[in-house]
C-alpha positions in Angstrom: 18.0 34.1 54.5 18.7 37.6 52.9 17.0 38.4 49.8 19.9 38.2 47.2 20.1 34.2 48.2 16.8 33.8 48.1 16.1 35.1 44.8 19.8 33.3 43.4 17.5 30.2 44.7 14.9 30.4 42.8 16.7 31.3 40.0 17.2 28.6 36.9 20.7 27.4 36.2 21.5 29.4 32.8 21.8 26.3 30.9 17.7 25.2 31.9 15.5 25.2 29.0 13.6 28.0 29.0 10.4 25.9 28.1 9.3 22.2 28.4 11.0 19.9 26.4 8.5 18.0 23.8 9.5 14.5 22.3 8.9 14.6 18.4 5.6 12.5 18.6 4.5 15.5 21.2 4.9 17.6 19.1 3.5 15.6 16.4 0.4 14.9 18.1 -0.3 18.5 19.2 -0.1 19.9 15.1 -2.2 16.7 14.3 -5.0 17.4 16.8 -5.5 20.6 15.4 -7.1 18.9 12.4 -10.5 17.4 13.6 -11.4 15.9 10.3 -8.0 14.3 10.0 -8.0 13.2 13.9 -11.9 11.8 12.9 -10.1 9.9 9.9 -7.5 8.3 12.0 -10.7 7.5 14.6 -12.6 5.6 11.8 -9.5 4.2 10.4 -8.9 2.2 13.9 -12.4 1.0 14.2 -12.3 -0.4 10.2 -9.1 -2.3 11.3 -10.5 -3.1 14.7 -13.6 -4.3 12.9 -12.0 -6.6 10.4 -9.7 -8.0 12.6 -13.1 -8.9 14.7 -14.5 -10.2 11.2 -11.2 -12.4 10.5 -12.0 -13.8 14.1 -15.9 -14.4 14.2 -16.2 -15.8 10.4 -13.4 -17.5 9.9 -12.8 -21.3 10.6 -15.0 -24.6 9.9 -17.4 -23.6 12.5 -17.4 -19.7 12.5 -19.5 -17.9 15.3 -20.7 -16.0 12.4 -21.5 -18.2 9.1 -21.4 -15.5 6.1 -22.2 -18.2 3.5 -25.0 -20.1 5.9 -28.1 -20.5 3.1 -31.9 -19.5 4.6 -34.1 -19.2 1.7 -37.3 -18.9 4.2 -35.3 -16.1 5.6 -34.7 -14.1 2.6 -34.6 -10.1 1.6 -35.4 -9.8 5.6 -34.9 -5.7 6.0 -32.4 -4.8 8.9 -33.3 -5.1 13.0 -35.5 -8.1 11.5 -36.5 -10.8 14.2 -36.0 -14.2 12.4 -38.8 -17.0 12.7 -37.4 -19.7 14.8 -40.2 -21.9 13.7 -38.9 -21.8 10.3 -35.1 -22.0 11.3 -33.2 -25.3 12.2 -31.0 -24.5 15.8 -28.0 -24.5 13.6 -29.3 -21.5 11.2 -30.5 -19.5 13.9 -28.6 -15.8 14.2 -25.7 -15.6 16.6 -27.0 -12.5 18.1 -31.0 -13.3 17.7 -31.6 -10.6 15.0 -30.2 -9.9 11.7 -29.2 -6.5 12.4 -28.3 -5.8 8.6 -30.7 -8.0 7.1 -30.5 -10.6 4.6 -29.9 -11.3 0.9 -31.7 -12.9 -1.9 -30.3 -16.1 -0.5 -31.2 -15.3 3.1 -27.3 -15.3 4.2 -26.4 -12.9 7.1 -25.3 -9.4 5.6 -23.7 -8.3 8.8 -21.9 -11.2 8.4 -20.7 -11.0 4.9 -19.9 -7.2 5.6 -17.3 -8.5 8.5 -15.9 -10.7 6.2 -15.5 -8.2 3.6 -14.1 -5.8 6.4 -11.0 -7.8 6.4 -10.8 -8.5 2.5 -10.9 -4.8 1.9 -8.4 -4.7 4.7 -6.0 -7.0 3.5 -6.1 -6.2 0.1 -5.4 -2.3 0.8 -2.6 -3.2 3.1 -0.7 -5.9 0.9 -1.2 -4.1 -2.3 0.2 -0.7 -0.7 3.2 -2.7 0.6 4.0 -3.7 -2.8 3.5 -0.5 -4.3 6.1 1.3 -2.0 8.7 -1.4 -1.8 9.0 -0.9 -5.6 8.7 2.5 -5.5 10.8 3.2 -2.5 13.8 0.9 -4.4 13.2 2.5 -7.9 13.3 6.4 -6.5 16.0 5.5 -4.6 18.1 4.6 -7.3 16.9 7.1 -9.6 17.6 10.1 -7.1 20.8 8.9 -5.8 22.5 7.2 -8.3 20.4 8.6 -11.4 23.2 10.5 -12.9 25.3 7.7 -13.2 25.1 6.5 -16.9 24.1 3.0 -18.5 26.9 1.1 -20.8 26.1 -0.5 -23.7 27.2 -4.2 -21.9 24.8 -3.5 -19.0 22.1 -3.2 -21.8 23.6 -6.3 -23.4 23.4 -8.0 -19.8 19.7 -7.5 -19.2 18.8 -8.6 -22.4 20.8 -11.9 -22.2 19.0 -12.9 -18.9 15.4 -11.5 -19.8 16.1 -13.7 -22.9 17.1 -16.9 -21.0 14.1 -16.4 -18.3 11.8 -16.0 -21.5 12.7 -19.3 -23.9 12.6 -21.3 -20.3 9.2 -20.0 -20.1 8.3 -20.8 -23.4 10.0 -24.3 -23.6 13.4 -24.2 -25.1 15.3 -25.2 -21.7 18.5 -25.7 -23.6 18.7 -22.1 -25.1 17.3 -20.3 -22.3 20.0 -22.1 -19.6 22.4 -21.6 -21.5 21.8 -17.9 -22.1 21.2 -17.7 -18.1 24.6 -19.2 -17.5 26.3 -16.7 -19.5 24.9 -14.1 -18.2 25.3 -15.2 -14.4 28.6 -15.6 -15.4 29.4 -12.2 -17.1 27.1 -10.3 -14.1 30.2 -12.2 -11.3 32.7 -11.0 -13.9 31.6 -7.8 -12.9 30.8 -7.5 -9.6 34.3 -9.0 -8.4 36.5 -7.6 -11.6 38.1 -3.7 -10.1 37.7 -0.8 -11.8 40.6 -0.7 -13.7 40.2 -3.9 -14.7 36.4 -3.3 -16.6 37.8 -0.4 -18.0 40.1 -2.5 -20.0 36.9 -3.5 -21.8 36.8 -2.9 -25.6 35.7 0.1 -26.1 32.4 -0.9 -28.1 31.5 -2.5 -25.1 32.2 0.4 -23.0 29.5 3.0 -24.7 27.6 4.9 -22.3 23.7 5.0 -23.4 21.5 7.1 -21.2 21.3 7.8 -17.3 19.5 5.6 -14.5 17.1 8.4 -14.0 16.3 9.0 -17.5 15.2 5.1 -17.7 13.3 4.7 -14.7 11.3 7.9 -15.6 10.4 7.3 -18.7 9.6 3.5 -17.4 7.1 5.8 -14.8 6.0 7.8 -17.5 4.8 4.8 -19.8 3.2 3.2 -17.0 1.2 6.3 -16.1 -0.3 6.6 -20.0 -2.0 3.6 -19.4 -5.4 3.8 -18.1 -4.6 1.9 -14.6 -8.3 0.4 -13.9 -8.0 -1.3 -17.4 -5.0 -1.8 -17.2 -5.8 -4.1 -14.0 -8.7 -5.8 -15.8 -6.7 -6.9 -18.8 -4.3 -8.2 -16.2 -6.6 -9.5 -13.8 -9.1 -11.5 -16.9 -5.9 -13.2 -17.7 -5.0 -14.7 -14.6 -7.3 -17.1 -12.0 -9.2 -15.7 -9.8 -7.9 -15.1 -6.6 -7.2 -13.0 -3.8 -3.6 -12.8 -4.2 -3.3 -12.6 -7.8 -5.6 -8.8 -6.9 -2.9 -7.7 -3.9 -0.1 -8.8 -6.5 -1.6 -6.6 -9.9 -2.5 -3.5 -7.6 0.3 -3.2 -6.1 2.4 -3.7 -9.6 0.4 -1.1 -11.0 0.5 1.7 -8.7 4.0 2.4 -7.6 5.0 5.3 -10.2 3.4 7.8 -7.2 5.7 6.8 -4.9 9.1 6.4 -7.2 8.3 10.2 -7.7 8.1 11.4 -4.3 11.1 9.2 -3.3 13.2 10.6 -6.3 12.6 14.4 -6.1 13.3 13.5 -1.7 16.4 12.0 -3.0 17.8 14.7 -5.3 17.1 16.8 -2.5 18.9 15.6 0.0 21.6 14.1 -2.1 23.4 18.2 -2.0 22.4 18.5 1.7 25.6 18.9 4.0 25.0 16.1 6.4 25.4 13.7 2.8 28.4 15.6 2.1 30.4 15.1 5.6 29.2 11.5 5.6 30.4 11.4 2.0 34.0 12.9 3.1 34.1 10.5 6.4 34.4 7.7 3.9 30.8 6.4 4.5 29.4 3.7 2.5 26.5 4.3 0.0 24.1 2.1 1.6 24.8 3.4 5.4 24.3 7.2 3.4 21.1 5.8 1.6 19.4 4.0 4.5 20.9 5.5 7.7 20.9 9.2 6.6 18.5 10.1 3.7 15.9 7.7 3.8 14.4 8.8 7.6 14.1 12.2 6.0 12.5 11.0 2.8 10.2 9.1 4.1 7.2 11.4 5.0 5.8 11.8 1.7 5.8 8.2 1.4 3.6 7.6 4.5 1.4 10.4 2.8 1.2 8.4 -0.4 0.8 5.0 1.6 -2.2 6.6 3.4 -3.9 7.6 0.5 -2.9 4.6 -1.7 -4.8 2.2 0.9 -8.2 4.3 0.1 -7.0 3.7 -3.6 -6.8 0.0 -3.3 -9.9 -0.9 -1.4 -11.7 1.4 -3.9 -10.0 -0.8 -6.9 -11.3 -3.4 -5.5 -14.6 -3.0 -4.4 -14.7 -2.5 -8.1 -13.5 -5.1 -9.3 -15.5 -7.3 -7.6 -18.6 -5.5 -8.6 -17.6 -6.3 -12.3 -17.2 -9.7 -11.5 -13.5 -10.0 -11.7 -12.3 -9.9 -8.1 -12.2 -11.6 -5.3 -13.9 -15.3 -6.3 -16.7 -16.9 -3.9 -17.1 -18.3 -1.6 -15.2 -15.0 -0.1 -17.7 -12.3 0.4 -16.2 -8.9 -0.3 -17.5 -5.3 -0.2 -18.1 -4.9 -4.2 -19.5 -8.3 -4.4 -22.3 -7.7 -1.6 -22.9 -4.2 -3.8 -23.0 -6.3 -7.1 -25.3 -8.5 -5.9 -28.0 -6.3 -4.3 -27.7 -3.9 -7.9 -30.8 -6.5 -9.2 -32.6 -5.7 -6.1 -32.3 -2.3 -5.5 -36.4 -1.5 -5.2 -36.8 -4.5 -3.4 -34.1 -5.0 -0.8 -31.8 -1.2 -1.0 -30.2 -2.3 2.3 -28.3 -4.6 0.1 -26.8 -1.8 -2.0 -26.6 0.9 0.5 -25.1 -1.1 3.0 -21.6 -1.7 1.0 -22.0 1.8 -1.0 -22.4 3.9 2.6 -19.4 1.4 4.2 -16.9 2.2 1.0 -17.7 5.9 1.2 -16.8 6.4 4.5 -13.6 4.3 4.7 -12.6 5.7 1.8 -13.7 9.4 2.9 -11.5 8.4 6.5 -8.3 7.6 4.9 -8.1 10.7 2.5 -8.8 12.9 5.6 -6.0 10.7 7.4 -3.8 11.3 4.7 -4.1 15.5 4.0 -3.8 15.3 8.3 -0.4 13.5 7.3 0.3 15.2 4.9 -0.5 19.1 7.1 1.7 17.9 9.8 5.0 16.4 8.3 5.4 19.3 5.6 6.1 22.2 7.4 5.1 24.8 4.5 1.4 23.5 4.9 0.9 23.8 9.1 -0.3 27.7 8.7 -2.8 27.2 6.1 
């Protein structure tokens, strides 16, 4: 073989990349790596969700492997790595794994226990409540950023007044009224959506009075919402209704989506000018295959950012709300209940309050440090810092 064919080869073709192609979650996980206390976040994020998942498992049930709410009064304030006296204990009350490993409480119930169980409160609470949050705020930003320079007439005013109105005497007890509002406002709403253009603009002309833009009313909505003093906010809420576990997903998650309608709008009104909108805009594309299809894969890293953090948020919320006493109710043991309780032993038994303060802390500590790694990697201006 002569030289020139050898070395045409071993030559590339000219249309080779000139290095190894990386998939986007390569590449992802390469600029997230980097960051050793975000990548030791993420770490202590998956053991909390391995953990409570494990709690859900072992105390959950009529007879649980682990009994978080089994009484030992002989057994009580026993300090952690604390053998338990048999001779004391009937076979029923005796530890799953032979030791209490975190100790016991005033009433001699299984901490490690109770801390499982509140693994997966803490869990779903943070989770649910975060859902909610970012399905409203996703929705509202949406609308804000896309269609927020659109303005408001004075019979779509007139509209959600009528069926606010109807939903209200209903509530209150003055069926007749409140159907009939409901009715008429069902009816005006199908008017609408099935009436053309031309056709609605044939509306008097009092009718037909623009007010304000979307954006300027869901803003200001976001800015009322943020004067108030959220963690009151959620006890005034929360003293009203019962007590439950659902009720405190349902009043987080209504009470912190403002962050989130922000991010989404100012992604929005970003990409609303961006080319690629305009050319899908000119091939006669729909608003809802531009919304979903095309901006909101772009516009959604800030809101896994704000999700991230949000969790911390919500476990944090309630850890202390259930240390005022207006969280989760028992017989559900929960991370600021454990710490409430142990606050009247603090000399005596401190495992009880540094237990649930040191587990909060670092869960809490793991997602923030998940969420700036987030954060790093998925905004481009911040990877040189």
């Amino acid at each position: 073989m002569t030289p020139q064919a050898s070395y045409q080869s071993e030559a590339q073709p000219l249309d080779a990349p000139l290095a190894p192609q990386k998939s986007r979650w390569e590449e992802f996980w390469l600029l997230f790596k980097r960051n050793r206390l975000a990548v030791a976040g993420m770490v202590i994020f998956a053991l909390f969700f391995i953990t409570a998942i494990g709690g859900l498992l072992l105390t959950s049930g009529v007879d649980p492997v682990l009994d978080p709410s089994l009484v030992r009064l002989q057994e009580k304030m026993q300090p952690p790595l604390t053998q338990p006296n048999l001779d004391s204990l009937s076979p029923g009350q005796a530890p799953y794994l032979g030791t209490y490993l975190l100790g016991t409480d005033e009433l001699g119930r299984d901490v490690f226990a109770r801390m499982l169980q509140g693994a997966w409160v803490s869990l779903t609470v943070g989770f649910v409540a975060v859902g909610i949050s970012v399905l409203i705020g996703i929705f509202l930003g949406g609308i804000a950023g896309y269609y927020g320079q659109n303005h408001i007439r004075l019979d779509h005013l007139l509209l959600t007044g009528t069926l606010i109105g109807g939903a209200v005497m209903i509530a209150v007890g003055r069926i007749t009224w409140g159907s009939g509002l409901l009715v008429f406002g069902s009816a005006y709403l199908l008017f609408l959506f099935f009436q053309s253009q031309r056709q609605i603009e044939s509306l008097p002309p009092s009718i037909q009075i623009r007010t304000f833009t979307i954006d300027t009313l869901i803003m200001r909505l976001v800015d009322i919402m943020l004067c108030f003093p959220t963690f009151f906010l959620i006890l005034t809420v929360v003293a009203l209704l019962p007590a439950s576990i659902y009720n405190i997903m349902v009043v987080i998650g209504l009470t912190s989506w403002m962050g989130t309608t922000r991010f989404v709008r100012a992604e929005f009104l970003s990409l609303r000018e961006q080319d690629f909108v305009a050319a899908a805009r000119a091939l006669g594309v729909g608003d809802l295959r531009i919304i979903f299809r095309h901006m909101m894969p772009n516009a959604v890293a800030p809101v896994l950012v704000s999700a991230t953090i949000g969790i911390a948020s919500a476990i944090l919320t309630e850890a202390g709300l259930s240390f005022l006493g207006f969280g989760v109710p028992p017989p559900h043991a929960t991370w600021g209940n454990i710490l409430s309780d142990g606050q009247n032993y603090i000399f005596d038994a401190p495992w009880l309050t540094f237990i649930p303060g040191i587990a909060i802390l670092i869960v809490v500590l793991a997602f923030n440090l998940f969420g700036e790694g987030l954060r790093e990697v998925l905004n481009p201006k911040l990877r040189e810092r």
